[in-house]
C-alpha positions as CSV (number, residue, x, y, z in Angstrom):
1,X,-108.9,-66.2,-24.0
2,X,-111.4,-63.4,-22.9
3,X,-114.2,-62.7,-25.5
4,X,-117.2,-60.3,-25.6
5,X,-120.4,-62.2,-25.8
6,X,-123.9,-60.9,-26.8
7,X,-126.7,-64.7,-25.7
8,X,-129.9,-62.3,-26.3
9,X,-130.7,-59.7,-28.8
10,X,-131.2,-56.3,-26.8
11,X,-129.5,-53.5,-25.4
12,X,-125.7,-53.2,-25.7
13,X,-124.7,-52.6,-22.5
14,X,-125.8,-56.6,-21.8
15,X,-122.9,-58.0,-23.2
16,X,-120.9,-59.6,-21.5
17,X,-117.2,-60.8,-21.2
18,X,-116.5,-64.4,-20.9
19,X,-113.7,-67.0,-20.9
20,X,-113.3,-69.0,-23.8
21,X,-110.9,-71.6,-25.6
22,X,-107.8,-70.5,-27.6
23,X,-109.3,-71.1,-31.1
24,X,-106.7,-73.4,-33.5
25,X,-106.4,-73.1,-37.3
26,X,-108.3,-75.2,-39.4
27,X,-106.6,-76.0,-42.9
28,X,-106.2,-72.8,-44.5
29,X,-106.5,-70.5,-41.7
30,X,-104.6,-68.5,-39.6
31,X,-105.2,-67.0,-36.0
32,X,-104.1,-63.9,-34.8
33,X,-103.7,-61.9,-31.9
34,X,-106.4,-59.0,-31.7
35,X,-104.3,-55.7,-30.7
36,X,-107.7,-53.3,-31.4
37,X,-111.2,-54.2,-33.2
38,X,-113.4,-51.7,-34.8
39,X,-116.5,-50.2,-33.3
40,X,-119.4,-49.4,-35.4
41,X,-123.0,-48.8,-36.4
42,X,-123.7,-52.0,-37.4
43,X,-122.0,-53.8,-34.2
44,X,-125.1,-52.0,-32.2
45,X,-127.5,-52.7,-34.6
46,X,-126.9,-56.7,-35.0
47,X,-126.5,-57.0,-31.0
48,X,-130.0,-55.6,-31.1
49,X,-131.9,-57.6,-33.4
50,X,-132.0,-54.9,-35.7
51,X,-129.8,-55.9,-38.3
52,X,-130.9,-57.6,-41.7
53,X,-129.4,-60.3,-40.9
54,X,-129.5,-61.7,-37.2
55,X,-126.4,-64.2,-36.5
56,X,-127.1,-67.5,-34.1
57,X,-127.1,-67.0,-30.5
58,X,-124.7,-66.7,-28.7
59,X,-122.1,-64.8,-30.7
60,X,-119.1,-62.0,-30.4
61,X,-119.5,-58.9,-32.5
62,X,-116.9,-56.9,-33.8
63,X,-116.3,-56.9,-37.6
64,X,-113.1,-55.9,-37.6
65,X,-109.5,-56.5,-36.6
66,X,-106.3,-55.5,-36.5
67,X,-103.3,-58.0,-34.8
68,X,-100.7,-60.2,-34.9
69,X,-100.2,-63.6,-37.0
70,X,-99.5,-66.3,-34.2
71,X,-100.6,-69.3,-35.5
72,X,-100.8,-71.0,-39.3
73,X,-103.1,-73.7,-40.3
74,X,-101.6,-76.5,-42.9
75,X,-101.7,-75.4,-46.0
76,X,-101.2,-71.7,-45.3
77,X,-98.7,-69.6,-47.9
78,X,-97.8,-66.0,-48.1
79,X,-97.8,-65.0,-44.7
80,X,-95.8,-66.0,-41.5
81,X,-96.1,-65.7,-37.7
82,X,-95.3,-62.5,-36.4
83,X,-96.9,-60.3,-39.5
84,X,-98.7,-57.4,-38.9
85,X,-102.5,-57.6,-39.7
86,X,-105.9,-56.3,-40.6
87,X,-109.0,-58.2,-41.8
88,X,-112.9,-57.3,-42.0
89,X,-113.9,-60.6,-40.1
90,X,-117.8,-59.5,-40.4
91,X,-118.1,-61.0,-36.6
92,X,-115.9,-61.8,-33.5
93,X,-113.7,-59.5,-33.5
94,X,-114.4,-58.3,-29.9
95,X,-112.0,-60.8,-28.2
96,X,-108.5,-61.6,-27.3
97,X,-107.7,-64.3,-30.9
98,X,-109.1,-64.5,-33.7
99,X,-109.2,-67.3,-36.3
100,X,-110.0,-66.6,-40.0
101,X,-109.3,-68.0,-43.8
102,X,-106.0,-66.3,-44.7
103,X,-107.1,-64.6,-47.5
104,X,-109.1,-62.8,-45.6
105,X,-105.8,-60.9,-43.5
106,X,-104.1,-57.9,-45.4
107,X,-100.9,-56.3,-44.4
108,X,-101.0,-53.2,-42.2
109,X,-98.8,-51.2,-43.3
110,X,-95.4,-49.6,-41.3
111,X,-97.1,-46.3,-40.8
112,X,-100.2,-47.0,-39.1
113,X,-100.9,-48.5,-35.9
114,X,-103.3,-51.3,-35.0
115,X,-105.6,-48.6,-33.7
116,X,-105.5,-46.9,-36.9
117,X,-105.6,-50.5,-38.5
118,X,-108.8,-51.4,-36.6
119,X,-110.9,-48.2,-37.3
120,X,-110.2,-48.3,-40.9
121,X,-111.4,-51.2,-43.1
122,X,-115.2,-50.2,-42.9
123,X,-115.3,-46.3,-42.6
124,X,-112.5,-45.9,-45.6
125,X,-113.9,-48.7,-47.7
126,X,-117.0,-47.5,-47.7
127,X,-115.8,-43.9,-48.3
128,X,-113.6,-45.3,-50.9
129,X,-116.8,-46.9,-52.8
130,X,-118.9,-43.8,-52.5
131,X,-117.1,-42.2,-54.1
132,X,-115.2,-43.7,-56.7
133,X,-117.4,-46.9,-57.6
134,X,-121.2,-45.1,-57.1
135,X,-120.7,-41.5,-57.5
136,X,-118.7,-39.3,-60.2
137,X,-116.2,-37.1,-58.4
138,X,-114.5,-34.1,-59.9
139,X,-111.9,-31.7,-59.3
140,X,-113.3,-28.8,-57.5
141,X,-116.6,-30.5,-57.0
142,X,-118.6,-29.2,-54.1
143,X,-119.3,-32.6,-51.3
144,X,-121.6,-31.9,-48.9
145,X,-120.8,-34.6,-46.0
146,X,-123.4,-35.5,-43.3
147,X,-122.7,-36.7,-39.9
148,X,-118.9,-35.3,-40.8
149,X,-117.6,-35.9,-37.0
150,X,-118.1,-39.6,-37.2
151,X,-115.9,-42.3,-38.5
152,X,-117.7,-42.5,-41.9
153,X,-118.3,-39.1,-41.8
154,X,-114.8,-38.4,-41.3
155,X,-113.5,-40.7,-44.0
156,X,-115.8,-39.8,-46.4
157,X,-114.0,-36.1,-46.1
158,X,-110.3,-37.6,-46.4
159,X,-111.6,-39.3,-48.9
160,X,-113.2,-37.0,-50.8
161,X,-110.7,-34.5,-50.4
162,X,-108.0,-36.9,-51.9
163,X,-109.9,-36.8,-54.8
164,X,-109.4,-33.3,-55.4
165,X,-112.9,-31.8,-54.3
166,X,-114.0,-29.6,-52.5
167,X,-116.2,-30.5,-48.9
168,X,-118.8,-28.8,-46.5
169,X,-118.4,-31.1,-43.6
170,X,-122.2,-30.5,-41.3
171,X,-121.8,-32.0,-38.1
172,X,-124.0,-31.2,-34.8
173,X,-121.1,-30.0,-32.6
174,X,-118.1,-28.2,-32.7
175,X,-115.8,-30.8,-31.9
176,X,-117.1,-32.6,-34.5
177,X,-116.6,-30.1,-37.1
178,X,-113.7,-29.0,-36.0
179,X,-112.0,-33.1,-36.5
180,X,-113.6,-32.6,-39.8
181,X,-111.7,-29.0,-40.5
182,X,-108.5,-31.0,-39.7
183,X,-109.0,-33.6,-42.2
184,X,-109.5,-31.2,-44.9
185,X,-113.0,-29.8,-45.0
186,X,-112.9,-26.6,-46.8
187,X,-116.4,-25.3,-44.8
188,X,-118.6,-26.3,-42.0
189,X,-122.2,-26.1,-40.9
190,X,-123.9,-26.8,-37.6
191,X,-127.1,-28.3,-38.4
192,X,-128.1,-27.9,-34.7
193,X,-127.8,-24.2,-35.0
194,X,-128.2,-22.9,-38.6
195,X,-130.2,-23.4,-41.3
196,X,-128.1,-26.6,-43.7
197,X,-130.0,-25.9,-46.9
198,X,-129.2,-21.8,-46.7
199,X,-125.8,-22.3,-45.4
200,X,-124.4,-24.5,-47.8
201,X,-126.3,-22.8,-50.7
202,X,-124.4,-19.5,-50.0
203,X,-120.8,-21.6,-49.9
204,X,-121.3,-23.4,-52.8
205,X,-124.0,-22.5,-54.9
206,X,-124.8,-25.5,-55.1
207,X,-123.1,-28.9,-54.1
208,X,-122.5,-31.7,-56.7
209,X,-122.5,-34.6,-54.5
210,X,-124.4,-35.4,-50.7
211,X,-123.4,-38.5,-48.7
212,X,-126.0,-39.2,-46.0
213,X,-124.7,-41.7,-43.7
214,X,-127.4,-40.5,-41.5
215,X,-130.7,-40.1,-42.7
216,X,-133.9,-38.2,-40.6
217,X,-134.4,-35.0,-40.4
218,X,-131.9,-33.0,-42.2
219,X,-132.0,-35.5,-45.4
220,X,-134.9,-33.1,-46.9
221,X,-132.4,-30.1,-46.5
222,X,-129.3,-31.6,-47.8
223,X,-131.5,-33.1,-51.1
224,X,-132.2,-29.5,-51.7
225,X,-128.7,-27.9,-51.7
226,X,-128.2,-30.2,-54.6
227,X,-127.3,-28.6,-57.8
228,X,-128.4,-29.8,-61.5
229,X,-127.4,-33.7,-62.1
230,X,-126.6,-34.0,-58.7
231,X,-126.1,-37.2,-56.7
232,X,-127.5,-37.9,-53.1
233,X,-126.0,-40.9,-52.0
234,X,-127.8,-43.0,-49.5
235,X,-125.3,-44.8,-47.2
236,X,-126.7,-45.2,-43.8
237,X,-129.3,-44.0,-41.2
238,X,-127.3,-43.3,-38.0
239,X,-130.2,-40.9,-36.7
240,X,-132.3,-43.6,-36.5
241,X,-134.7,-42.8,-39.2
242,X,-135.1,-43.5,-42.8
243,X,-136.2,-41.1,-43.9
244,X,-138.8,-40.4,-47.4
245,X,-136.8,-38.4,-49.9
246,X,-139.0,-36.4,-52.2
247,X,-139.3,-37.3,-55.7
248,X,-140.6,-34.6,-57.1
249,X,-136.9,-33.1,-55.7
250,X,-135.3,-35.6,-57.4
251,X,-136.8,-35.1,-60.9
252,X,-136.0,-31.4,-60.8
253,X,-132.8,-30.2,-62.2
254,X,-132.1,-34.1,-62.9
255,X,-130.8,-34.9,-60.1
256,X,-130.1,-38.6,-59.0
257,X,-130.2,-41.0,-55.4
258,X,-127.7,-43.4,-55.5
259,X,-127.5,-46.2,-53.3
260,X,-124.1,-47.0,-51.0
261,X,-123.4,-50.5,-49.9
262,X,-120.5,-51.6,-49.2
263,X,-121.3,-55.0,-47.1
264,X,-123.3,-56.6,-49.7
265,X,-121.4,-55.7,-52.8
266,X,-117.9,-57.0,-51.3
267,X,-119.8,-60.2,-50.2
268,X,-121.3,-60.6,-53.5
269,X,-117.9,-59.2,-55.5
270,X,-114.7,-60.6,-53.4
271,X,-112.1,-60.0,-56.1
272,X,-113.4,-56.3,-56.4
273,X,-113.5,-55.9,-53.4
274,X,-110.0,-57.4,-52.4
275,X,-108.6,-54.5,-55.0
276,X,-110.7,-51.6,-52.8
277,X,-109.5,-53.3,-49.8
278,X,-105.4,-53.0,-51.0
279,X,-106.2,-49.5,-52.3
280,X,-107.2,-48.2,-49.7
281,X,-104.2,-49.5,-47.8
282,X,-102.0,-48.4,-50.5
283,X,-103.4,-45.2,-50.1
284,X,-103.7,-44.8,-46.1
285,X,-99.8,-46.4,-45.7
286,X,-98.6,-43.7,-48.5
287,X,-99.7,-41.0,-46.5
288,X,-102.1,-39.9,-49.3
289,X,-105.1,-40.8,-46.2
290,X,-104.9,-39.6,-43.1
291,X,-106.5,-42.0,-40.4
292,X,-106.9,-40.3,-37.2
293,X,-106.0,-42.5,-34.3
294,X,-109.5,-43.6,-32.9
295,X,-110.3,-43.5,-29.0
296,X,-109.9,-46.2,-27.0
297,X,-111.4,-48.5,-24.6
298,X,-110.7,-51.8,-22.5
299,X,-112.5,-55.2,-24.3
300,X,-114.6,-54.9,-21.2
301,X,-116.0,-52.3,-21.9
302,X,-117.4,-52.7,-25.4
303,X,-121.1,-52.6,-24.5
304,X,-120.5,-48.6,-23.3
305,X,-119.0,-48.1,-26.6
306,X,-121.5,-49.5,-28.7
307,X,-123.8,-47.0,-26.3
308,X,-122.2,-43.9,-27.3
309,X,-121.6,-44.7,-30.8
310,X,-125.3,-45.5,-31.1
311,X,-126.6,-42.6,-28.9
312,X,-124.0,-40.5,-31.6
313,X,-122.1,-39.1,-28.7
314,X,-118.9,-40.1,-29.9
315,X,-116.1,-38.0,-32.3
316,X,-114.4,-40.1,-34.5
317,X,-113.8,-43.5,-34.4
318,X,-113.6,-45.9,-31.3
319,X,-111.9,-49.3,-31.1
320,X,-111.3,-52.1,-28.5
321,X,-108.3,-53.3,-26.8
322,X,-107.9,-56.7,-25.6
């Protein structure tokens, strides 16, 4: 099989594609054939040496897949060859099979494809999380969404908008605000051209919630829109900053900063998790989500991907195809 392989930390557009053996099922496991894998953030940032955690050289990024079942391990109940899958592997997903513990692979449901499959486990769980298992969500509430034209971003308005309230989507282009508008964003704001904290002041009045997936300079702006109790939730830094939110900010009007993540709390809470996961499948297979279909891009060409993503050039979300 062909598989994308990252032997020193550094830029992205090192990696490499190699030839490698089929991999076989251990007790337990299953492998399947990789139709699309996810491209994100965090892809970039652990080919880098950037991540928190740095995985032994050499290895394939990609954390997550979606595929066929084309091979069972002994021992292996509840699914059979041939089933349509998705899984958040964590690594490896970048290449033409995958082998993982079965547990691990959920149904992908009729309506969405294994583009859609493969661009949705990370963006819409962590979406899903935000706002249901850190924040307090309302009818009507007032979200003010950061980085709204990227795949978080983007989910984090489907999301949000599922749950009945109401969103300012700020993104730095119009193509990006514009994907937003068509997932249900009820305003925008260019942050590139006007002013965030006076714009989304005179919308709302006041927003109830923020979600910050990417941190520098607008964070000071969009902590300020924030109405009394108000939440800011922390959930990424896709600028490439972190930035220093101001407490004195935070005391007035009782407002609160809530941290967002995902990726250590399903680790550390795997049936919890395994309930968000099948939620959010329930709810993107009933039609009550609305994954867009992400771009795509040959296997080979992964590295360019992880480029654009991390120089935030891309709209949306991006996956590989074997």
């Amino acid at each position: 099989m062909k598989r994308v392989v990252c032997r020193a930390f550094g830029p992205v557009e090192q990696l490499a594609l190699e030839e490698a053996l089929d991999p076989r099922p251990q007790p337990g496991e299953i492998v399947v054939a990789v139709r699309a894998a996810g491209v994100n953030f965090v892809d970039a940032l652990l080919v880098e040496g950037l991540y928190q955690i740095k995985p032994p050289l050499p290895f394939t990024p990609g954390g997550e897949i979606a595929g066929e079942v084309v091979e069972l391990g002994a021992d292996v109940e509840g699914i059979a060859v041939g089933e349509r899958v998705v899984a958040f592997c964590g690594l490896g997903g970048f290449a033409e099979r995958f082998a993982l513990p079965a547990p691990l692979a959920r149904r992908l449901p009729p309506r969405l494809s294994f583009e859609q499959g493969a661009a949705l486990l990370q963006s819409y769980a962590t979406a899903l999380f935000a706002l249901t298992r850190r924040a307090t969500v309302r009818q009507d509430d007032w979200v003010l969404v950061l980085g709204a034209g990227g795949g978080v971003g983007l989910a984090m308005v489907d999301v949000a908008r599922h749950l009945g309230a109401r969103v300012v989507a700020a993104a730095s282009s119009a193509d990006k605000l514009a994907a937003a508008t068509a997932l249900g964003a009820q305003a925008v704001v260019n942050y590139s051209t006007e002013d965030l904290k006076q714009r989304v002041r005179e919308i709302t009045g006041g927003v109830h919630v923020v979600i910050d997936p990417v941190g520098g300079q607008h964070a000071d702006a969009a902590l300020r829109t924030l109405r009394g109790f108000g939440q800011y939730l922390v959930v990424g830094f896709a600028g490439g900053t972190i930035p220093s939110l101001r407490a004195n900010l935070i005391l007035l009007a009782n407002r609160s900063a809530v941290g967002v993540d995902w990726g250590a709390w399903s680790v550390q809470n795997p049936d919890e998790n395994r309930a968000l996961v099948d939620e959010v499948l329930a709810l993107a297979g009933s039609g009550a989500l609305h994954p867009s279909e992400p771009s795509i891009v040959p296997l080979e060409r992964a590295g360019e991907a992880l480029a654009a993503l991390r120089a935030r050039r891309l709209t949306g979300k991006v996956v590989v195809r074997p």
